[in-house]
Predicted model as a PDB file, atoms N, CA, C, CB and O in Angstrom, pLDDT in the B-factor column:
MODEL        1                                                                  
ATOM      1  N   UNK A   1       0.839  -1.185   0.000  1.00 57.00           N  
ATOM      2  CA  UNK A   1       0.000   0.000   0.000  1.00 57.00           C  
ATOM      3  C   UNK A   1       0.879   1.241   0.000  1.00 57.00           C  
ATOM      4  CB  UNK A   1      -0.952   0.002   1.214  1.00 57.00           C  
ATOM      5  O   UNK A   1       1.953   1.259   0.603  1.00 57.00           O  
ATOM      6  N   UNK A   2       0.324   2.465  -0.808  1.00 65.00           N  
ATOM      7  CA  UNK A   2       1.586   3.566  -0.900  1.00 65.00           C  
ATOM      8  C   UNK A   2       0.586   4.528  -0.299  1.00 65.00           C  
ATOM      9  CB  UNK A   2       2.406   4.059  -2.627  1.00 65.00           C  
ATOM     10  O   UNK A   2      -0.639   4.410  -0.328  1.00 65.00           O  
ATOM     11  N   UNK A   3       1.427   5.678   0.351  1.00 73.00           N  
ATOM     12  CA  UNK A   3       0.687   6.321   1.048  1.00 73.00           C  
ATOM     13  C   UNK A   3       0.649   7.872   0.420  1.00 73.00           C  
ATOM     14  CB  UNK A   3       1.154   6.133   2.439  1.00 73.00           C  
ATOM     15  O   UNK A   3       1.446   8.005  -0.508  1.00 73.00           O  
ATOM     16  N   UNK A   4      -0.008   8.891   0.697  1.00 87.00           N  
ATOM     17  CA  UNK A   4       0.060  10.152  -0.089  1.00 87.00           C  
ATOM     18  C   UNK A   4       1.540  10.267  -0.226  1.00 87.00           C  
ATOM     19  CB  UNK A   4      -0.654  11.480   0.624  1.00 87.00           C  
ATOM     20  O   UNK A   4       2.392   9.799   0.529  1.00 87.00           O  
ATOM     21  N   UNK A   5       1.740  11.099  -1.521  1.00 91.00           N  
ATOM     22  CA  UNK A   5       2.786  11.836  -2.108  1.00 91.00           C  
ATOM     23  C   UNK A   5       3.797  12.323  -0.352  1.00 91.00           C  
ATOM     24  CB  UNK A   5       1.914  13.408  -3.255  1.00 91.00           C  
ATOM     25  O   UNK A   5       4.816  11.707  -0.039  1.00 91.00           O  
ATOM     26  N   UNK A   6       3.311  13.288   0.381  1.00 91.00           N  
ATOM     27  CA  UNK A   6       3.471  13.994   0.743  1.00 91.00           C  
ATOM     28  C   UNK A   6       4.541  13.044   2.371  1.00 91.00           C  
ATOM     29  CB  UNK A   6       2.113  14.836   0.597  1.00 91.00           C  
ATOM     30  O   UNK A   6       5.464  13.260   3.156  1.00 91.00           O  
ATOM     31  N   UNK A   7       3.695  12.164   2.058  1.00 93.00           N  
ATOM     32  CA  UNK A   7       4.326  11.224   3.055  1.00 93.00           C  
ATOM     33  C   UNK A   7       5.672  10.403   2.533  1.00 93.00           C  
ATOM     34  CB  UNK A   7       3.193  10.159   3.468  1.00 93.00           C  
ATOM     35  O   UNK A   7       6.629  10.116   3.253  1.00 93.00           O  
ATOM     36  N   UNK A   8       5.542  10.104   1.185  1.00 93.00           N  
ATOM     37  CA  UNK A   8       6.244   9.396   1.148  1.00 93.00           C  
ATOM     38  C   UNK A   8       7.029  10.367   0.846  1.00 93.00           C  
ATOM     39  CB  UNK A   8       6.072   8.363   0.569  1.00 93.00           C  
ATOM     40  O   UNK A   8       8.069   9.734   1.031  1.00 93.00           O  
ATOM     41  N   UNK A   9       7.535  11.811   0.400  1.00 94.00           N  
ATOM     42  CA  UNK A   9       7.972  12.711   0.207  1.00 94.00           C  
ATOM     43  C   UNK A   9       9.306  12.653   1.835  1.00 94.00           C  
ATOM     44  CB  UNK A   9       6.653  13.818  -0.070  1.00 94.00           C  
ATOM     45  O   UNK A   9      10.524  12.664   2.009  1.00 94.00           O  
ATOM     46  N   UNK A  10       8.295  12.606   2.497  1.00 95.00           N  
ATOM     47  CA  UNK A  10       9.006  13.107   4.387  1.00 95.00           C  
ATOM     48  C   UNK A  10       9.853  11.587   4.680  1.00 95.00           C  
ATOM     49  CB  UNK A  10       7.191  13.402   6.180  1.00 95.00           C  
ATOM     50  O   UNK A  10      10.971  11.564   5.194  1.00 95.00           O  
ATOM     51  N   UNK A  11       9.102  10.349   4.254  1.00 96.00           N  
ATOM     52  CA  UNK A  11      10.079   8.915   4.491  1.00 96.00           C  
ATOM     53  C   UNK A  11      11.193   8.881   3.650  1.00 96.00           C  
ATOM     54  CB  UNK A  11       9.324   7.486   4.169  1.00 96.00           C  
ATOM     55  O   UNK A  11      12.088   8.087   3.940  1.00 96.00           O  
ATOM     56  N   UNK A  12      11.350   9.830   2.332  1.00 95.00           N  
ATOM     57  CA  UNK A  12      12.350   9.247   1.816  1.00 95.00           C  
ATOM     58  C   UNK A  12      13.544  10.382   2.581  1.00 95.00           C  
ATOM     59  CB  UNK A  12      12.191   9.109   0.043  1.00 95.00           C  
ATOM     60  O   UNK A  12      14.724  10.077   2.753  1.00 95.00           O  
ATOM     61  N   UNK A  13      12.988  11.600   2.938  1.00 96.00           N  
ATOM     62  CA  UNK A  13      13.905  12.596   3.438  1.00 96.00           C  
ATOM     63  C   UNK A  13      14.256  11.788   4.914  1.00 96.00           C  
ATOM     64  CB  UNK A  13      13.144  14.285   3.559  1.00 96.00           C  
ATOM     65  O   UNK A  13      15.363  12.029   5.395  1.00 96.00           O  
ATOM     66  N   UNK A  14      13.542  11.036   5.497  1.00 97.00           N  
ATOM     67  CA  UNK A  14      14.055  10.843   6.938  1.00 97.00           C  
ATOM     68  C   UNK A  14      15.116   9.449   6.566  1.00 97.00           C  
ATOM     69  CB  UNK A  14      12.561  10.485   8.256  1.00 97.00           C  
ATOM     70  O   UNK A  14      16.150   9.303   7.218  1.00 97.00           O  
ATOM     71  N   UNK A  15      14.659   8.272   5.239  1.00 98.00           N  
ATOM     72  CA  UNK A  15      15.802   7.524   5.354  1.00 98.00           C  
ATOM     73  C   UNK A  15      17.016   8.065   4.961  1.00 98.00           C  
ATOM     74  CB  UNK A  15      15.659   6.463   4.742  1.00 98.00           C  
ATOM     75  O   UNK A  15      18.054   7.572   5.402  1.00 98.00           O  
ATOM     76  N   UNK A  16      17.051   9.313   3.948  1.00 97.00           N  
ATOM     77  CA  UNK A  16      18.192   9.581   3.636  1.00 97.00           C  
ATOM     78  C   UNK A  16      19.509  10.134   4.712  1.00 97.00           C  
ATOM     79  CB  UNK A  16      17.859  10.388   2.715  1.00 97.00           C  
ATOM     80  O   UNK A  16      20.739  10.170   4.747  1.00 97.00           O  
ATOM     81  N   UNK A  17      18.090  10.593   5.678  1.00 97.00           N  
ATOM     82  CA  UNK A  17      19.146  11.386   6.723  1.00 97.00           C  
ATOM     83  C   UNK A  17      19.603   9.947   7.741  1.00 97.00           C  
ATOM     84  CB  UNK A  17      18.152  12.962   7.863  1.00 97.00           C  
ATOM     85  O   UNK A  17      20.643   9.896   8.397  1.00 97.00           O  
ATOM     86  N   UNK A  18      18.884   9.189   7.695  1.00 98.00           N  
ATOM     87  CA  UNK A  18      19.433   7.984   8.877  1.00 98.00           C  
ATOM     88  C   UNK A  18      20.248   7.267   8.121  1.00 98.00           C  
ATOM     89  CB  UNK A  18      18.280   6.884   9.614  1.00 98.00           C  
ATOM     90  O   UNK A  18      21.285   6.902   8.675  1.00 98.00           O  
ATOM     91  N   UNK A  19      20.038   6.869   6.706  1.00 98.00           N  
ATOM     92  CA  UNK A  19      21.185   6.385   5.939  1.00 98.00           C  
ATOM     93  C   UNK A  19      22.586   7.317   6.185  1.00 98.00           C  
ATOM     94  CB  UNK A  19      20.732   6.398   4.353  1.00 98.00           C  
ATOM     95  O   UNK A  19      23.476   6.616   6.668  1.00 98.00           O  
ATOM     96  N   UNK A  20      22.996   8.728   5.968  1.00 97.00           N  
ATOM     97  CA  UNK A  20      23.591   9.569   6.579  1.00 97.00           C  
ATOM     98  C   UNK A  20      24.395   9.396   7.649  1.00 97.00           C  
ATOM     99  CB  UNK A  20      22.907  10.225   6.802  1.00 97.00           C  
ATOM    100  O   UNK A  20      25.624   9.340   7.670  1.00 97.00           O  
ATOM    101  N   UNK A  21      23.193   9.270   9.027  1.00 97.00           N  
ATOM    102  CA  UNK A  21      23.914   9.225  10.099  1.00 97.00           C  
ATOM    103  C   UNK A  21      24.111   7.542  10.259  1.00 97.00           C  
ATOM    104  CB  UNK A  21      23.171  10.053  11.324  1.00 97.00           C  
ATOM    105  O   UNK A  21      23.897   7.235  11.431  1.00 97.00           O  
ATOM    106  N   UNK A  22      24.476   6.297   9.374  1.00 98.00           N  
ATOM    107  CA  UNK A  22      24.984   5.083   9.403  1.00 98.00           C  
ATOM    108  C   UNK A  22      24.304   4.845  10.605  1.00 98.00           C  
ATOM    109  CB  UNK A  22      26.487   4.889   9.322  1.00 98.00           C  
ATOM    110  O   UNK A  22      24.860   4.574  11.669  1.00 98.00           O  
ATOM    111  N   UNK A  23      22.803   4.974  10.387  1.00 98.00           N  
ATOM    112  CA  UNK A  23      21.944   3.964  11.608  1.00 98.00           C  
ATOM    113  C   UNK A  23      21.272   2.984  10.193  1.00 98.00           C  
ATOM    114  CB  UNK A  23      20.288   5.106  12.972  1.00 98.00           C  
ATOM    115  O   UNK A  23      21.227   3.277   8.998  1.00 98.00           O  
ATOM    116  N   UNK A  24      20.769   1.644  10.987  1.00 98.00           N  
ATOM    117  CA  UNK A  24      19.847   0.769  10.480  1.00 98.00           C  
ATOM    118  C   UNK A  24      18.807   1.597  11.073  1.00 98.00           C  
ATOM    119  CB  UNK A  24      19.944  -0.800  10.846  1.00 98.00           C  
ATOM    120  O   UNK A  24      18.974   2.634  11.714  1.00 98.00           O  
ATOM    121  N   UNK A  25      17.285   0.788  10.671  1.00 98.00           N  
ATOM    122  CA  UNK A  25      15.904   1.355  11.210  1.00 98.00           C  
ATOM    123  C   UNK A  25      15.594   1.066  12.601  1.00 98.00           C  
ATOM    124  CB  UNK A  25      14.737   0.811  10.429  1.00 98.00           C  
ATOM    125  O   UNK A  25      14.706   1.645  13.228  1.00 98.00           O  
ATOM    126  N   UNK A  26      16.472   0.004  13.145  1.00 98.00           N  
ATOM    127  CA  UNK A  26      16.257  -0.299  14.501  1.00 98.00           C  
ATOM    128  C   UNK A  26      17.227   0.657  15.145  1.00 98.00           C  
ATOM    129  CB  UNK A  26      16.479  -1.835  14.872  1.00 98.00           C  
ATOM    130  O   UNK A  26      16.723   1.232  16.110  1.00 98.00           O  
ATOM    131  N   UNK A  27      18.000   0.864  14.987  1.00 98.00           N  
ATOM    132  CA  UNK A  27      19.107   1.620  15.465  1.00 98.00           C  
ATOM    133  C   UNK A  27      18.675   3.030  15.878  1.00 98.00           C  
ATOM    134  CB  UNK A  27      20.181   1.673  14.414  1.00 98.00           C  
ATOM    135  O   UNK A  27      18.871   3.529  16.986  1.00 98.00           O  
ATOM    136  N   UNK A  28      18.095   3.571  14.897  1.00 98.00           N  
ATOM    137  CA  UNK A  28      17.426   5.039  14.731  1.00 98.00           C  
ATOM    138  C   UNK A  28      16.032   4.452  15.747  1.00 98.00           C  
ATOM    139  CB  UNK A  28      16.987   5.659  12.665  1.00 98.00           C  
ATOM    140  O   UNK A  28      15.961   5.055  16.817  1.00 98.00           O  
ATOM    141  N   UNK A  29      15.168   3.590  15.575  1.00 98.00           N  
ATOM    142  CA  UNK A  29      13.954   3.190  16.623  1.00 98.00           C  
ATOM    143  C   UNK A  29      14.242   3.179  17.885  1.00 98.00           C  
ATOM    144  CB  UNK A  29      13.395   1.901  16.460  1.00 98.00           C  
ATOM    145  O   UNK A  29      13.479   3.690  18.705  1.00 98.00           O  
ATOM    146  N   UNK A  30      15.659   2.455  18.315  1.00 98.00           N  
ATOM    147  CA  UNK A  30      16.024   2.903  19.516  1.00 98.00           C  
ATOM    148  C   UNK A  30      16.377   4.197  20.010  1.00 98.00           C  
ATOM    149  CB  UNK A  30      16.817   2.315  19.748  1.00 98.00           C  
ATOM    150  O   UNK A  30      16.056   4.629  21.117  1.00 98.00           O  
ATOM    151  N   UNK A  31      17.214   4.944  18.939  1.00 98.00           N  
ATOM    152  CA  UNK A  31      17.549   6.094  19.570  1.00 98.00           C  
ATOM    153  C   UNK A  31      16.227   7.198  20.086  1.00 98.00           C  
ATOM    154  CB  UNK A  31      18.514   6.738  18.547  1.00 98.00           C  
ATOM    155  O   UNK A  31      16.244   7.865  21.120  1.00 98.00           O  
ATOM    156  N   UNK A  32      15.327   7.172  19.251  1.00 98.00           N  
ATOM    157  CA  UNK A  32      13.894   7.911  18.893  1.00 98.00           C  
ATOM    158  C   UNK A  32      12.965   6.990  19.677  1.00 98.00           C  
ATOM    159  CB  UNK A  32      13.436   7.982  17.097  1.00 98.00           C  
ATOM    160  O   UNK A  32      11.814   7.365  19.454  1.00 98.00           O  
ATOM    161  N   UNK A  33      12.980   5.964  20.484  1.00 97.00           N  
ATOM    162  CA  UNK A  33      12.164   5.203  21.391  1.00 97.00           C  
ATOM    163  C   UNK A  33      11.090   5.321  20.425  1.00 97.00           C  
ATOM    164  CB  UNK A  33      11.915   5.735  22.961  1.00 97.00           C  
ATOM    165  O   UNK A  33      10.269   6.224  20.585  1.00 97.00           O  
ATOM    166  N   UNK A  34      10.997   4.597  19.528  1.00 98.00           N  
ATOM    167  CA  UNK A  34       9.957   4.480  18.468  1.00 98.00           C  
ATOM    168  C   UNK A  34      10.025   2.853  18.290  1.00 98.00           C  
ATOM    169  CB  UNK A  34      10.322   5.442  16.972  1.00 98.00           C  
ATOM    170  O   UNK A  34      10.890   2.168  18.835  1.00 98.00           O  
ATOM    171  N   UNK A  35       9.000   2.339  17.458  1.00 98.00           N  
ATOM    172  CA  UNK A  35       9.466   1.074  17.281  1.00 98.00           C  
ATOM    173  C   UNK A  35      10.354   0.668  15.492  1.00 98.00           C  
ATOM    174  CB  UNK A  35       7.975   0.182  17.604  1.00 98.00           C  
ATOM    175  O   UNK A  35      10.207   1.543  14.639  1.00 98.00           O  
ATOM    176  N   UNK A  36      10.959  -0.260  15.198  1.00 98.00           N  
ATOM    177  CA  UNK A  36      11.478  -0.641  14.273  1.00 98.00           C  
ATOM    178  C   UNK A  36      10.715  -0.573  12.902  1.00 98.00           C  
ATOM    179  CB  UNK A  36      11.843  -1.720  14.636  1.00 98.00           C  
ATOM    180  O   UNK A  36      11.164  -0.080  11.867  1.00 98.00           O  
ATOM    181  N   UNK A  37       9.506  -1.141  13.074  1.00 98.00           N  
ATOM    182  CA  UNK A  37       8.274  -1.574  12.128  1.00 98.00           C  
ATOM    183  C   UNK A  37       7.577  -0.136  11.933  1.00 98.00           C  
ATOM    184  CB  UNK A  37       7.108  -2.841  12.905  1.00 98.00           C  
ATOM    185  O   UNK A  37       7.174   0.075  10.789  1.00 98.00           O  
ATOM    186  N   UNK A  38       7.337   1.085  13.068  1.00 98.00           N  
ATOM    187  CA  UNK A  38       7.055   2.195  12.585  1.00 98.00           C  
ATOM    188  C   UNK A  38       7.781   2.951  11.924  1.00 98.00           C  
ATOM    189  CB  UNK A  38       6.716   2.731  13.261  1.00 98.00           C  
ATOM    190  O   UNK A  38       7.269   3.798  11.192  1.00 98.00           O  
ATOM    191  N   UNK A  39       9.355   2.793  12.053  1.00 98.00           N  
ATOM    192  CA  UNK A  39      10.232   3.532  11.068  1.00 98.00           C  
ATOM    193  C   UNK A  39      10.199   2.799  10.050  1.00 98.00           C  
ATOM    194  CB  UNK A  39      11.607   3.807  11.420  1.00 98.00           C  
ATOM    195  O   UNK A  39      10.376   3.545   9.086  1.00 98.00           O  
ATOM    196  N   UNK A  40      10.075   1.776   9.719  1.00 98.00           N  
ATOM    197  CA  UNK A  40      10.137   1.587   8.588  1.00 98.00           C  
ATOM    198  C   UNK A  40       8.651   1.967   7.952  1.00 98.00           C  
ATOM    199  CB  UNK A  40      10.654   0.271   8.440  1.00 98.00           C  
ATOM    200  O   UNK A  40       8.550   2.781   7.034  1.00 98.00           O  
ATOM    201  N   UNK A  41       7.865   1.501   8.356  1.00 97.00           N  
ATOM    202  CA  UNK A  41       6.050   2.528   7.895  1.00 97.00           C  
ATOM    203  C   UNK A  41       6.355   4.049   7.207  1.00 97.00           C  
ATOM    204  CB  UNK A  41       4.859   3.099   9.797  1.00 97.00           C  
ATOM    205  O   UNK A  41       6.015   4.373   6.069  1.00 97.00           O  
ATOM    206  N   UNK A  42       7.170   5.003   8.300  1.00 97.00           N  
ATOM    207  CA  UNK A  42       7.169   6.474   7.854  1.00 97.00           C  
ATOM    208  C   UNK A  42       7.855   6.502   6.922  1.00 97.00           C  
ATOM    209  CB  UNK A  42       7.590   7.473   8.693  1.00 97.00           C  
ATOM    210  O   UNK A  42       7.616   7.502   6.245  1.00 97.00           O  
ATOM    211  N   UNK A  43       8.903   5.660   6.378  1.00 97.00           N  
ATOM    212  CA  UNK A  43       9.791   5.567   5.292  1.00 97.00           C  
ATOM    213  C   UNK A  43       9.269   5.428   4.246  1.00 97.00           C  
ATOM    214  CB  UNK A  43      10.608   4.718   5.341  1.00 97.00           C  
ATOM    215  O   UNK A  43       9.482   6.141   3.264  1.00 97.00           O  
ATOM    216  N   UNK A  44       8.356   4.303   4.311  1.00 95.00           N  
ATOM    217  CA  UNK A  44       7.465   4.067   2.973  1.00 95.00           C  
ATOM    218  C   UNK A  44       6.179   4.897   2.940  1.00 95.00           C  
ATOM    219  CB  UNK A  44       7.002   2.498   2.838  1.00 95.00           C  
ATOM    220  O   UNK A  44       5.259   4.526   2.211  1.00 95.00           O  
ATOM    221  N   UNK A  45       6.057   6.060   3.731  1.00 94.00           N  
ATOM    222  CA  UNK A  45       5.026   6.880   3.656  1.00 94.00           C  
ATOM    223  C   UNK A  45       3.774   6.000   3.793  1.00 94.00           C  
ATOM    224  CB  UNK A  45       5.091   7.684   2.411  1.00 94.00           C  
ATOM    225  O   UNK A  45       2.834   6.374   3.092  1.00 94.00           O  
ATOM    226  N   UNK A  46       3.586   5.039   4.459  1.00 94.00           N  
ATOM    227  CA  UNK A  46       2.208   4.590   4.601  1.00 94.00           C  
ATOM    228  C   UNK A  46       1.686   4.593   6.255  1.00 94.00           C  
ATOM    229  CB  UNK A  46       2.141   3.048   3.927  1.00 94.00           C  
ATOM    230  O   UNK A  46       0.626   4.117   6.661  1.00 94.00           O  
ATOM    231  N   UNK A  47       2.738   5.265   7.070  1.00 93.00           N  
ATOM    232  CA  UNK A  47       2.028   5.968   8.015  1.00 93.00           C  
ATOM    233  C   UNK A  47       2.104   7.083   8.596  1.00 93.00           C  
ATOM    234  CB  UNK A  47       1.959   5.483   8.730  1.00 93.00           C  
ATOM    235  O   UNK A  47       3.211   7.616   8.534  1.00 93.00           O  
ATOM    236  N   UNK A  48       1.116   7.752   9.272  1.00 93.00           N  
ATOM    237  CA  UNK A  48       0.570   8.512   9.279  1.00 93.00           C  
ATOM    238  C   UNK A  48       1.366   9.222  10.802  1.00 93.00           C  
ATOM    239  CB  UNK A  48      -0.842   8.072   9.037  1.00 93.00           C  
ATOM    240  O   UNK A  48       0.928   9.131  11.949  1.00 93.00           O  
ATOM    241  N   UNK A  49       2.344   9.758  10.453  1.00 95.00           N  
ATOM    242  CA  UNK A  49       3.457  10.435  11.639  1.00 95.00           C  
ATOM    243  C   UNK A  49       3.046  11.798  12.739  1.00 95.00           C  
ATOM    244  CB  UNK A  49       4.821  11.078  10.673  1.00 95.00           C  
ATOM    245  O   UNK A  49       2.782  12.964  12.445  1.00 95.00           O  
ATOM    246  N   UNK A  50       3.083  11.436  13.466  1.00 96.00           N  
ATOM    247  CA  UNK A  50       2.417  12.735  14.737  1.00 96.00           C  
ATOM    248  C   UNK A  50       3.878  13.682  14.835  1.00 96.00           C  
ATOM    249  CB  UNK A  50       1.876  11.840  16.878  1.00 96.00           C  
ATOM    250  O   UNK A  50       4.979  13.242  14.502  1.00 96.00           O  
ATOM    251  N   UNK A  51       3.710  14.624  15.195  1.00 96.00           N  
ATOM    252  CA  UNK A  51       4.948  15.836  15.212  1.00 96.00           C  
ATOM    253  C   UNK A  51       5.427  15.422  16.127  1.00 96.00           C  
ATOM    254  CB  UNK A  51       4.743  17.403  15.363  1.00 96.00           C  
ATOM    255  O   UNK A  51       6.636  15.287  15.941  1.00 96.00           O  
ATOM    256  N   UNK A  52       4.923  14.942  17.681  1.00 97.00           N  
ATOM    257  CA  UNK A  52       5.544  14.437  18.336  1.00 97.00           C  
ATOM    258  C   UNK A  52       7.072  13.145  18.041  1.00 97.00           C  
ATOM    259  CB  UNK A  52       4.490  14.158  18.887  1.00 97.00           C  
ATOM    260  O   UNK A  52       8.258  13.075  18.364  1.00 97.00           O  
ATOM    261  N   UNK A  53       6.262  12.482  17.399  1.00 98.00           N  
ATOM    262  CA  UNK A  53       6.969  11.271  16.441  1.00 98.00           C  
ATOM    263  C   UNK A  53       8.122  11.813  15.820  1.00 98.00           C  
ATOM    264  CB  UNK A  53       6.007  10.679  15.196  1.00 98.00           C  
ATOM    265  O   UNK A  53       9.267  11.615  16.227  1.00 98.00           O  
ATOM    266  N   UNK A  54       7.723  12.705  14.535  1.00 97.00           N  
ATOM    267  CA  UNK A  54       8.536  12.970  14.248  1.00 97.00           C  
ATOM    268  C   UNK A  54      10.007  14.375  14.401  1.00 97.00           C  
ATOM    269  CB  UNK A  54       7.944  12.679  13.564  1.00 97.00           C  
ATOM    270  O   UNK A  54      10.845  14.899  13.667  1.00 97.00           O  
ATOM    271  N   UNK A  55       9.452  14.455  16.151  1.00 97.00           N  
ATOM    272  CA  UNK A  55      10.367  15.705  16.824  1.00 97.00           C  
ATOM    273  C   UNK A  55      11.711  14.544  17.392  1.00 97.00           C  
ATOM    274  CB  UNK A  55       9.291  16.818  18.496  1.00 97.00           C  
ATOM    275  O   UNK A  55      12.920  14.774  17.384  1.00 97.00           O  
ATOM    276  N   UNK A  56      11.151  13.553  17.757  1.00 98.00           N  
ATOM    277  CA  UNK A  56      11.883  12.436  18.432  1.00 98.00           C  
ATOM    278  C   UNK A  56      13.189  11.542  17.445  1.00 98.00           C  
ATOM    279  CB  UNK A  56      10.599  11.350  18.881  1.00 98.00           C  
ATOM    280  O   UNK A  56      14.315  11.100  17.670  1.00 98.00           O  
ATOM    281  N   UNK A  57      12.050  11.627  16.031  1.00 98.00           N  
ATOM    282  CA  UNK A  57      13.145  10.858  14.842  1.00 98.00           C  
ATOM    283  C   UNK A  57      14.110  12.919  14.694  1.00 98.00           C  
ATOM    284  CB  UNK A  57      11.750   9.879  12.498  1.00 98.00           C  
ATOM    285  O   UNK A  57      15.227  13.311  15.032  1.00 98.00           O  
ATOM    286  N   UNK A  58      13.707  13.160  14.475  1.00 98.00           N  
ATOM    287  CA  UNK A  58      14.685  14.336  14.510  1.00 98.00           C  
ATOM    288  C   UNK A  58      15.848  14.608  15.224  1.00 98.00           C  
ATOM    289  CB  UNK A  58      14.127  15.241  14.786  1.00 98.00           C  
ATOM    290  O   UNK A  58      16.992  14.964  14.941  1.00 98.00           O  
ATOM    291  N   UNK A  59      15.072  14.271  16.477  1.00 98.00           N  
ATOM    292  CA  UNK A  59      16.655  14.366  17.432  1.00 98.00           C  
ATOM    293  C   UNK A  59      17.330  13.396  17.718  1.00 98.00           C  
ATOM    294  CB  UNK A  59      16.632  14.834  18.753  1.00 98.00           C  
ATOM    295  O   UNK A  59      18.397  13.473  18.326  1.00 98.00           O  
ATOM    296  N   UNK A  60      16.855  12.444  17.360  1.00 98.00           N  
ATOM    297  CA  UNK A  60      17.566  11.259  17.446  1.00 98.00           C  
ATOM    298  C   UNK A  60      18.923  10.661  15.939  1.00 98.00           C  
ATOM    299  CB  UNK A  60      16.165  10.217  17.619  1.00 98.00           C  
ATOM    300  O   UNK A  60      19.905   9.926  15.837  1.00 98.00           O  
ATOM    301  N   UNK A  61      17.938  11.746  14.916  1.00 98.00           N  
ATOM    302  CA  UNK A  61      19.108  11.867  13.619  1.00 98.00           C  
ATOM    303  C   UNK A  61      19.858  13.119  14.077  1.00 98.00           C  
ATOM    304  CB  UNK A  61      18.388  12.138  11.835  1.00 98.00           C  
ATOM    305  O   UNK A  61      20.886  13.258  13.414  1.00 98.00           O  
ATOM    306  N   UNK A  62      19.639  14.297  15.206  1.00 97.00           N  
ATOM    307  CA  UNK A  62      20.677  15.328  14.922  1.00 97.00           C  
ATOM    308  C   UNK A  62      20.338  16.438  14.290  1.00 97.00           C  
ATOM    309  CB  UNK A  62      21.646  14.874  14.227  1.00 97.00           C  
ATOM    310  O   UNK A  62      21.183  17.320  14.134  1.00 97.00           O  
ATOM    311  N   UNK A  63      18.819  16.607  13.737  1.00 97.00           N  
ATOM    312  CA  UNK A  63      18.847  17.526  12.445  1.00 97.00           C  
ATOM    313  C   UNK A  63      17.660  18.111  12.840  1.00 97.00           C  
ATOM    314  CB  UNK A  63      18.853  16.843  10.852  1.00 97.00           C  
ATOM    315  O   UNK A  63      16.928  17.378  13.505  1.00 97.00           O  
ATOM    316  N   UNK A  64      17.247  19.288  12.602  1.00 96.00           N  
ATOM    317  CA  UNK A  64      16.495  19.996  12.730  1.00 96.00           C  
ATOM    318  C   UNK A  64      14.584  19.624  12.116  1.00 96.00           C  
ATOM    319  CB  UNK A  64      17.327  21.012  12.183  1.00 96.00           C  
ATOM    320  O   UNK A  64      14.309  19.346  10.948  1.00 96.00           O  
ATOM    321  N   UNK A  65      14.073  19.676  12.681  1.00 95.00           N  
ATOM    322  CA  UNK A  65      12.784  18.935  12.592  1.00 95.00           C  
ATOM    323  C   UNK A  65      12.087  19.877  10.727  1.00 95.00           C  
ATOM    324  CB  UNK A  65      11.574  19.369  14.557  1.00 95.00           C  
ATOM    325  O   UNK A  65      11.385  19.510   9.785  1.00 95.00           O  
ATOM    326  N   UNK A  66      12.726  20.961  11.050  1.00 94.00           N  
ATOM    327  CA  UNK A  66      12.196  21.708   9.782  1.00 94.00           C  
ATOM    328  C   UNK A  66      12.846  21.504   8.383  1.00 94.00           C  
ATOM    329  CB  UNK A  66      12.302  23.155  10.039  1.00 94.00           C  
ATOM    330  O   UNK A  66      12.413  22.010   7.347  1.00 94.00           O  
ATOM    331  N   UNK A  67      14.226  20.489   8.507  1.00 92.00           N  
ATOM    332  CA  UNK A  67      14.923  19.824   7.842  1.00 92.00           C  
ATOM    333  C   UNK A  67      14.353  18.650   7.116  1.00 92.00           C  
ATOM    334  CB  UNK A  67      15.800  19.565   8.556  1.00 92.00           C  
ATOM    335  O   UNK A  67      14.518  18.280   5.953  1.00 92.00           O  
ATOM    336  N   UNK A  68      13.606  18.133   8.137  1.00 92.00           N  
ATOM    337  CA  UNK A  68      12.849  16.758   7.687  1.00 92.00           C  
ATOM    338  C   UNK A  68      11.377  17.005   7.048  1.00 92.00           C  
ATOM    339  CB  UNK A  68      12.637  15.740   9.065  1.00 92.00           C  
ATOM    340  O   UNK A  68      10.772  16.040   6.580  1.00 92.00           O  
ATOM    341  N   UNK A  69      10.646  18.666   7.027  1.00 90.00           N  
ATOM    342  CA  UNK A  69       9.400  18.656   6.783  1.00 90.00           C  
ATOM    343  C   UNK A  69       9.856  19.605   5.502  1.00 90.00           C  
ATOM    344  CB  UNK A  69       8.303  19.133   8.023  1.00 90.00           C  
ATOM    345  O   UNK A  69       9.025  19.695   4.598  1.00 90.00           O  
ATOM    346  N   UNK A  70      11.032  20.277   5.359  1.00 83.00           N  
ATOM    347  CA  UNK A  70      10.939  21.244   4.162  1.00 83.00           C  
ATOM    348  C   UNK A  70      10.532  20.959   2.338  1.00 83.00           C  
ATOM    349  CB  UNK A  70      12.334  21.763   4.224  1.00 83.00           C  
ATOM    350  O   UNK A  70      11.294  20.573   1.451  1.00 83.00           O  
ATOM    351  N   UNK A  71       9.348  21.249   2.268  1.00 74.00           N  
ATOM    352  CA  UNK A  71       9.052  21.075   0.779  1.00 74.00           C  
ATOM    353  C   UNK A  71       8.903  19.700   0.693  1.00 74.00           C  
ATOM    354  CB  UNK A  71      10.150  21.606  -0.244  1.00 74.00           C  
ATOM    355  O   UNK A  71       9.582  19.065  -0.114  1.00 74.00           O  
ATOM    356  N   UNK A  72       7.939  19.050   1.571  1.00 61.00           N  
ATOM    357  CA  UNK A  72       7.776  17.456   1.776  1.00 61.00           C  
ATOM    358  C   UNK A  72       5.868  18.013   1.360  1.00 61.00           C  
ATOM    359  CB  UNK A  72       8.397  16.517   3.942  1.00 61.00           C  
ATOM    360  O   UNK A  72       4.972  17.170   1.327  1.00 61.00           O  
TER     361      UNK A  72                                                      
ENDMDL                                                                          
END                                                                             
């Protein structure tokens, strides 16, 4: 299942940045106390990410939360 444009727009910007910082998806799930199976969901844009969520994958990559939403 593919999820709006807009999502999958923000998963490919967040794997690029965790590819980046040389995490796997569990790696980055731990750091972001998220689970494994939801990072991989926001990646493929088929779920549906709370700001909270994604303030946590932010700091857990290092990068500014407006980094991960710009022109997504």
């Amino acid at each position: 299942m593919r999820g709006p444009q807009h999502r999958r727009i923000l998963g490919e910007r967040i794997r690029s940045y965790r590819k980046r910082a040389g995490f796997s998806q569990e790696k980055l799930a731990e750091k972001a106390d998220l689970s494994a199976v939801f990072i991989s969901n926001v990646e493929r844009g088929t779920e549906n990410i709370s700001v909270d969520a994604l303030a946590r994958i932010a700091r857990a990559l290092g990068v500014r939360l407006r980094d991960l939403v710009a022109d997504a």
